[in-house]
Structure formats: structure tokens, C-alpha cells
N, C-alpha and C positions, 0 to 999 in steps of 0.2 A: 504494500500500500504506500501509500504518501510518505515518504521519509522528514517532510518539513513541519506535520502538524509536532504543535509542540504541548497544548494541556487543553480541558474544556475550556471553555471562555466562562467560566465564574468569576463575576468579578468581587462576591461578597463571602463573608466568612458564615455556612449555610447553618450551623448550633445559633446564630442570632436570631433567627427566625422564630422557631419553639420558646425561647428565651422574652421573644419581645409578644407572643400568643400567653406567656403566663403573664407578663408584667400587666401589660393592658387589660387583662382578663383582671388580676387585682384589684387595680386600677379602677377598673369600672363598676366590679362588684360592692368597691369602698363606694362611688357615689350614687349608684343603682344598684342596690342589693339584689340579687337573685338567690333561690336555696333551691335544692334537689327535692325539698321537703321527703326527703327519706327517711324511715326511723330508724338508722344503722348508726350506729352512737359514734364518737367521736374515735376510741381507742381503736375501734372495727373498723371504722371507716379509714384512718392513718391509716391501720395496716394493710386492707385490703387495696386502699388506694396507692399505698408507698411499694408493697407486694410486687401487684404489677409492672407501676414504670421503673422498680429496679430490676424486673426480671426481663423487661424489654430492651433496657440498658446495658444487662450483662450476654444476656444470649440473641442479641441481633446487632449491639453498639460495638461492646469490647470485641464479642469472636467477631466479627464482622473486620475490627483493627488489625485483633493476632491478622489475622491471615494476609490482609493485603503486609503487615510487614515481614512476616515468615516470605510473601513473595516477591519481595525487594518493593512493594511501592509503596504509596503514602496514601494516608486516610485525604488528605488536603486534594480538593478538586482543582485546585488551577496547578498542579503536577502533572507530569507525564503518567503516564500509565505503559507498563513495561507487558503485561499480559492481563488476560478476562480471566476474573477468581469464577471459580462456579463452585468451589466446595460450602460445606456448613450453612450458615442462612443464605449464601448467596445461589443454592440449589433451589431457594423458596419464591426468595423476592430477590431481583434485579439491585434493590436497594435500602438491605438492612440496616443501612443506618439512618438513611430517611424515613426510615418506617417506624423505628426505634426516637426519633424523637416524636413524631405525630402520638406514638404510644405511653411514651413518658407526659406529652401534653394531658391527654386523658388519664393517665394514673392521676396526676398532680388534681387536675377538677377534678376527679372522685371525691380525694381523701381531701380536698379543699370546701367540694360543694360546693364549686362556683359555677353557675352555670354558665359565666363571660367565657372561661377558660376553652371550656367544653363548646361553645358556639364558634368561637373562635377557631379552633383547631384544628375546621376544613379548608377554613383561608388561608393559614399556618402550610396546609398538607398543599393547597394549589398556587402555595408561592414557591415553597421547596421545587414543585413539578416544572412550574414554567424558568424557574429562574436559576435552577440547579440543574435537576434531572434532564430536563432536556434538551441544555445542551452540554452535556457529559456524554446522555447516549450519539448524538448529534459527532461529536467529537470520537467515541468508539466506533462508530459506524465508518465514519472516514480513513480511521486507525487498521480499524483489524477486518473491516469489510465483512465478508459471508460468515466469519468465523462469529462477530458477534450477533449478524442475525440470526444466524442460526440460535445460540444463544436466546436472544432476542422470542424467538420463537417456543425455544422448550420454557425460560421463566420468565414469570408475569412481572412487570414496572414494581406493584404492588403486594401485593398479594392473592 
């Protein structure tokens, strides 16, 4: 393929995204309160809600890391990319670690009971898509051609 591409065109650092879906979510909850009105008490709720997005964080964020650095590349989207991981979550979703933060957004409004968080965090998931994801794959498509449609074809963007 093209020897001159050099990384996707991201030009932002893509954890701000989920970062700025909780703060505004806060945010807003402080001057429009929303509640889940659910009866799942505070200590259940933490944990069910903290449960989650650290289990989204450990097995789709971190192994999602190990691996691209076990295979010489970098989690950072405006780097090269040296080869298409297809092991662990990346067998599942095309983008376990954008998947892993929209799921930590949701853990976080669980165990928060915000419903801003939780409203938010499709806007969160389709700024990741348009402003990340698509030109990352945009940029592996150029890169690795049939290898990563194919790819492309066996796992979903999402899930």
C-alpha cells in the first residue's frame, strides 16, 4: 500500500470526550437535577455502577493497550500503526477502547444517577465515531487495504 501515509488524522486527545460527557453531565445535573428514581440504594448503586465501568476499563481499555504494545504500537491515534491487532476485544469490537469509554460513561451515570451523564453519552459515542473512528479506519483502509477490510468485514465498528 501507500508507503507515505503516516497516522489517522486525529487531531484531539479522544479520553476528553467521555471526560467532558461526565463533567457537563454534573454540571447540569447541579442546575437541573435529574434522578433515575430507582430504589437501589447508594452503596449498591456505587458498586454496581463502579463494577461495571471498571470492568469495561480493565477488559476492553487496558487489554485493548497490552496488546497494541506487546505489538510494537501505540494506544495514541495520531501514530502510525505498524499492523491490524485482531486478538482479545479487538476479535469483538473494531474499537475496544472507544467502546470502553462510552461504557465507563454509563457505569459512572449508574452509580451517579445522573440522568445528564447517561443522555449525554450517545453524543459522547457519535463524536468518538465521527471524529476518531472514522478517520482511523479511513486511514487503515489506505494503510493495509483488503487486509483491513476484510477485517472490516469479520468485526463490527461497535459491537
Amino acid at each position: 500500500m501507500n508507503g507515505h501515509i503516516d497516522a489517522a488524522k486525529v487531531k484531539f486527545f479522544p479520553p476528553g470526550i467521555p471526560i467532558l460527557v461526565i463533567v457537563i453531565g454534573i454540571g447540569l445535573n447541579s442546575l437541573f437535577p435529574l434522578s433515575f428514581g430507582i430504589v437501589i440504594g447508594v452503596p449498591a448503586r456505587y458498586f454496581i455502577g463502579g463494577a461495571f465501568a471498571i470492568c469495561a476499563f480493565v477488559f476492553l481499555g487496558v487489554w485493548a493497550v497490552v496488546l497494541f504494545r506487546k505489538s510494537g504500537q501505540s494506544e495514541n491515534p495520531w501514530k502510525t500503526t505498524p499492523c491490524i491487532e485482531s486478538r482479545g476485544p479487538f476479535s469483538i469490537t473494531r474499537n475496544p477502547m472507544y467502546l470502553q469509554m462510552v461504557l465507563v460513561c454509563i457505569g459512572v451515570a449508574f452509580a451517579t444517577a445522573n440522568w445528564w451523564i447517561f443522555l449525554l453519552t450517545p453524543v459522547g459515542a457519535w463524536v468518538l465515531q465521527e471524529l476518531a473512528i472514522k478517520p482511523e479506519e479511513k486511514y487503515l483502509e489506505e494503510k493495509f487495504g483488503d487486509t483491513f477490510l476484510e477485517y472490516k468485514r469479520k468485526v463490527r465498528r461497535w459491537l
